[in-house]
ZAMARGU-4260 file (C-alpha; in steps of 0.2 Angstrom, whole numbers, plus 5000, padded with zeros to 4 digits):
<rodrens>
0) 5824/4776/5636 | 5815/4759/5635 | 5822/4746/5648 | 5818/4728/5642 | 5820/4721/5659
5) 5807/4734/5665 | 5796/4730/5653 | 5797/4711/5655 | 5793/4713/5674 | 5780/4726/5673
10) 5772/4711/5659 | 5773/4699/5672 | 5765/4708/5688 | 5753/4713/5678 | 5749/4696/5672
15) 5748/4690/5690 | 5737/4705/5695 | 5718/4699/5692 | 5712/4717/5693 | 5723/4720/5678
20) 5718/4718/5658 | 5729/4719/5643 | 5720/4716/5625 | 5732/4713/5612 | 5728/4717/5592
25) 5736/4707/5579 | 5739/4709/5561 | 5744/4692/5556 | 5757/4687/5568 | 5761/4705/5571
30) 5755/4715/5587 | 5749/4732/5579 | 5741/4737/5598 | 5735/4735/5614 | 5724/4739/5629
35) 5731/4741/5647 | 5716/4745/5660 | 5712/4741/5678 | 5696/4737/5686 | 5691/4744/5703
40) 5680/4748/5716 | 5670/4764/5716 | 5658/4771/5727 | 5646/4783/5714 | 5643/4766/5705
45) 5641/4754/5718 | 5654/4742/5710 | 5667/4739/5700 | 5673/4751/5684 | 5686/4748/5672
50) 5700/4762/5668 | 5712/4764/5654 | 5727/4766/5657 | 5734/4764/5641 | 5731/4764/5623
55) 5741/4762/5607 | 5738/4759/5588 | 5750/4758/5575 | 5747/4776/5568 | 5742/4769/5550
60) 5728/4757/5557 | 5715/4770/5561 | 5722/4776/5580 | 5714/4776/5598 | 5696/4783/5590
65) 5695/4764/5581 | 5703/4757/5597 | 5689/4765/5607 | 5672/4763/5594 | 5677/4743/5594
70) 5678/4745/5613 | 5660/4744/5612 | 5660/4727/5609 | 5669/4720/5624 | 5658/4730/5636
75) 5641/4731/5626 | 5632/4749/5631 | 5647/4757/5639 | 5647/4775/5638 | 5666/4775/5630
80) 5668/4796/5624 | 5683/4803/5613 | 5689/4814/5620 | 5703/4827/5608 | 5721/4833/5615
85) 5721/4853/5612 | 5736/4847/5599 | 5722/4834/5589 | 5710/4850/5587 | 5722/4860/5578
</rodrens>
Protein backbone atom coordinates (compact mmCIF):
# COMPACT_ATOMS: atom_id res chain seq x y z
CA UNK A 1 0.00 0.00 0.00
CA UNK A 2 1.46 3.67 -0.82
CA UNK A 3 2.18 5.66 2.24
CA UNK A 4 2.19 9.42 1.44
CA UNK A 5 4.11 10.32 4.38
CA UNK A 6 6.80 7.81 3.30
CA UNK A 7 6.94 9.09 0.10
CA UNK A 8 7.24 12.73 1.07
CA UNK A 9 10.23 11.92 3.30
CA UNK A 10 11.97 9.49 1.20
CA UNK A 11 11.44 12.91 -1.64
CA UNK A 12 13.18 14.89 0.92
CA UNK A 13 16.36 12.89 1.94
CA UNK A 14 16.81 12.17 -1.40
CA UNK A 15 16.74 15.76 -2.29
CA UNK A 16 19.33 16.51 0.57
CA UNK A 17 21.50 13.51 -0.77
CA UNK A 18 24.09 15.05 -3.38
CA UNK A 19 24.96 11.63 -4.60
CA UNK A 20 21.16 11.18 -5.45
CA UNK A 21 19.28 12.25 -9.05
CA UNK A 22 15.82 12.33 -9.80
CA UNK A 23 14.69 13.61 -13.59
CA UNK A 24 11.25 14.27 -13.80
CA UNK A 25 9.14 14.26 -17.37
CA UNK A 26 6.32 16.37 -18.00
CA UNK A 27 3.54 16.50 -20.43
CA UNK A 28 2.33 19.94 -19.84
CA UNK A 29 1.83 20.35 -16.26
CA UNK A 30 1.53 16.68 -15.72
CA UNK A 31 4.45 14.41 -14.49
CA UNK A 32 4.14 11.31 -16.95
CA UNK A 33 7.89 9.98 -15.46
CA UNK A 34 10.88 9.95 -13.83
CA UNK A 35 14.45 8.75 -13.03
CA UNK A 36 15.71 7.85 -9.68
CA UNK A 37 19.69 6.97 -9.66
CA UNK A 38 22.70 7.24 -7.52
CA UNK A 39 26.18 7.90 -8.22
CA UNK A 40 29.09 6.14 -6.58
CA UNK A 41 32.55 5.25 -6.28
CA UNK A 42 33.74 2.18 -8.15
CA UNK A 43 37.00 0.62 -8.39
CA UNK A 44 36.92 -1.23 -12.08
CA UNK A 45 36.32 2.49 -13.38
CA UNK A 46 38.49 4.36 -11.29
CA UNK A 47 35.63 6.84 -10.45
CA UNK A 48 32.33 7.52 -10.21
CA UNK A 49 29.33 5.50 -12.12
CA UNK A 50 25.67 6.43 -12.03
CA UNK A 51 23.06 3.49 -11.19
CA UNK A 52 19.32 3.37 -11.87
CA UNK A 53 17.50 2.65 -9.39
CA UNK A 54 14.26 3.45 -10.71
CA UNK A 55 12.38 3.97 -13.86
CA UNK A 56 8.76 4.79 -14.80
CA UNK A 57 6.86 5.81 -17.95
CA UNK A 58 3.36 6.19 -18.23
CA UNK A 59 2.56 2.93 -20.19
CA UNK A 60 0.98 4.96 -23.32
CA UNK A 61 4.29 7.19 -23.79
CA UNK A 62 6.56 4.81 -25.37
CA UNK A 63 7.95 2.84 -21.65
CA UNK A 64 11.48 2.49 -20.21
CA UNK A 65 13.08 1.67 -23.80
CA UNK A 66 12.30 5.52 -24.70
CA UNK A 67 13.25 6.49 -21.20
CA UNK A 68 16.60 4.65 -21.69
CA UNK A 69 17.37 5.76 -25.78
CA UNK A 70 16.87 9.69 -24.52
CA UNK A 71 19.24 8.73 -21.71
CA UNK A 72 21.74 9.09 -24.20
CA UNK A 73 21.45 12.59 -24.10
CA UNK A 74 22.13 13.39 -20.59
CA UNK A 75 25.42 11.18 -20.57
CA UNK A 76 26.61 11.50 -24.33
CA UNK A 77 28.39 8.06 -25.27
CA UNK A 78 27.19 5.96 -22.32
CA UNK A 79 26.84 2.38 -22.95
CA UNK A 80 22.90 2.35 -21.63
CA UNK A 81 21.67 -1.67 -22.79
CA UNK A 82 17.86 -2.75 -22.72
CA UNK A 83 17.82 -5.35 -21.19
CA UNK A 84 14.09 -7.69 -21.57
CA UNK A 85 12.28 -9.29 -18.29
CA UNK A 86 11.57 -13.19 -19.31
CA UNK A 87 7.71 -11.72 -19.20
CA UNK A 88 8.58 -8.84 -21.99
CA UNK A 89 9.95 -11.81 -24.49
CA UNK A 90 6.90 -13.58 -24.40
Amino acid sequence: MFDWEMFIQSFKDMLNDEKAFIFVAENGDKIVGYLLGFIHTTFFANGNVAWLEEIMVEKNLGGRELVLRNLQHISPGSSIRIKKSKQQER
